[in-house]
N, C-alpha and C positions, 0 to 999 in steps of 0.2 A: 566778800563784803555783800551783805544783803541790799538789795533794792528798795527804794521808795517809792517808786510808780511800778506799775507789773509793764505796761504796754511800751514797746520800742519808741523810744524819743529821740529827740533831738533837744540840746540844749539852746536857748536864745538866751543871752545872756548881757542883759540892758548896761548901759553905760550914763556915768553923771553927768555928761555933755548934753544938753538940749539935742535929742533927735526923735523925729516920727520915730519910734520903734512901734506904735497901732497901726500906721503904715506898712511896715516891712512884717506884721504879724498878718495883718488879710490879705498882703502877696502870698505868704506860705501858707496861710491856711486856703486860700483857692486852690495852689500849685496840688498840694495834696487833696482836694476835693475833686478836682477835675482827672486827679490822675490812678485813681484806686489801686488797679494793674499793677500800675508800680510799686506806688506805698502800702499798700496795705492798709492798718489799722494804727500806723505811725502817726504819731502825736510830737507838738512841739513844747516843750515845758518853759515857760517863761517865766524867766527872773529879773524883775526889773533891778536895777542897782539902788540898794537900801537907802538912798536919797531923794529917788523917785518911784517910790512904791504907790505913791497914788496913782501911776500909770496903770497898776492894777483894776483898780476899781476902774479909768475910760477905757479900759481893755474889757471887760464884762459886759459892758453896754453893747459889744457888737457883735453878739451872739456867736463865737468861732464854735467850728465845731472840729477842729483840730488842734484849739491851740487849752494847753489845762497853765494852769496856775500853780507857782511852786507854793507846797500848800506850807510849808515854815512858815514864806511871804505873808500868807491867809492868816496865820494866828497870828501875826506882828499886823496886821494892819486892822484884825476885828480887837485884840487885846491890850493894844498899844507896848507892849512886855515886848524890851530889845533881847532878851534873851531867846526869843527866836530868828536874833539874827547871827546869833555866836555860832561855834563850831562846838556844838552840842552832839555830842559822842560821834565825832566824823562825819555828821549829815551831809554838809557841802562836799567832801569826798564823795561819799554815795552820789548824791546826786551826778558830780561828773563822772564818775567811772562808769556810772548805770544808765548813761547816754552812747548814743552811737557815736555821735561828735557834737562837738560848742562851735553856736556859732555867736557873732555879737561885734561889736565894734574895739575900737583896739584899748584894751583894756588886761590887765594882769592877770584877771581872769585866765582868758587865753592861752595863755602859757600854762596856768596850773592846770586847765586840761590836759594838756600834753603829760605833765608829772604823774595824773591820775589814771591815764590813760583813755 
């Protein structure tokens, strides 16, 4: 299965429940800023949960520079077109297979990373 992002990721993977998720994104993105050594050129890809995709856009306001946008999320939120939120030739697959691990709150998601590996 080919990849959507080239760069080592991690999945964040937002939940319909009201939480800081901008909070827990400028934890990781310092975590990874202050720690290079470690990470490398690791990126975390954020996907808020298609209920709250306006999270999006207060997520851009805070200039990360670890954390990218799932860019499906980006056409669904400049085109308003839900068919970027479908399962358009396996993308959501892609996306979790082509991450190192999911991370997020408890959500079913979760578990389909595990399926996807």
């Amino acid at each position: 299965m080919s990849r959507i992002i080239n760069d080592p990721y991690v999945i964040f993977i937002g939940i319909i429940k009201p939480y800081n998720e901008i909070d827990a994104l400028k934890k990781l993105d310092n975590e990874i800023s202050k720690n290079r050594k470690i990470y490398k050129n690791l990126k975390v890809l954020y996907r808020p949960h298609p209920g709250r995709e306006h999270l999006i856009r207060l997520a851009s306001k805070s200039n990360f520079r670890n954390i990218i946008f799932d860019p499906n999320m980006l056409k669904f939120i400049k085109s308003g077109n839900r068919k970027y939120l479908t399962n358009e030739k396996l993308y959501y697959e892609k996306l979790l297979s082509g991450s190192i691990f999911a991370v997020g709150g408890l959500s079913t998601v979760i578990i389909e990373s595990l399926i996807f590996e």
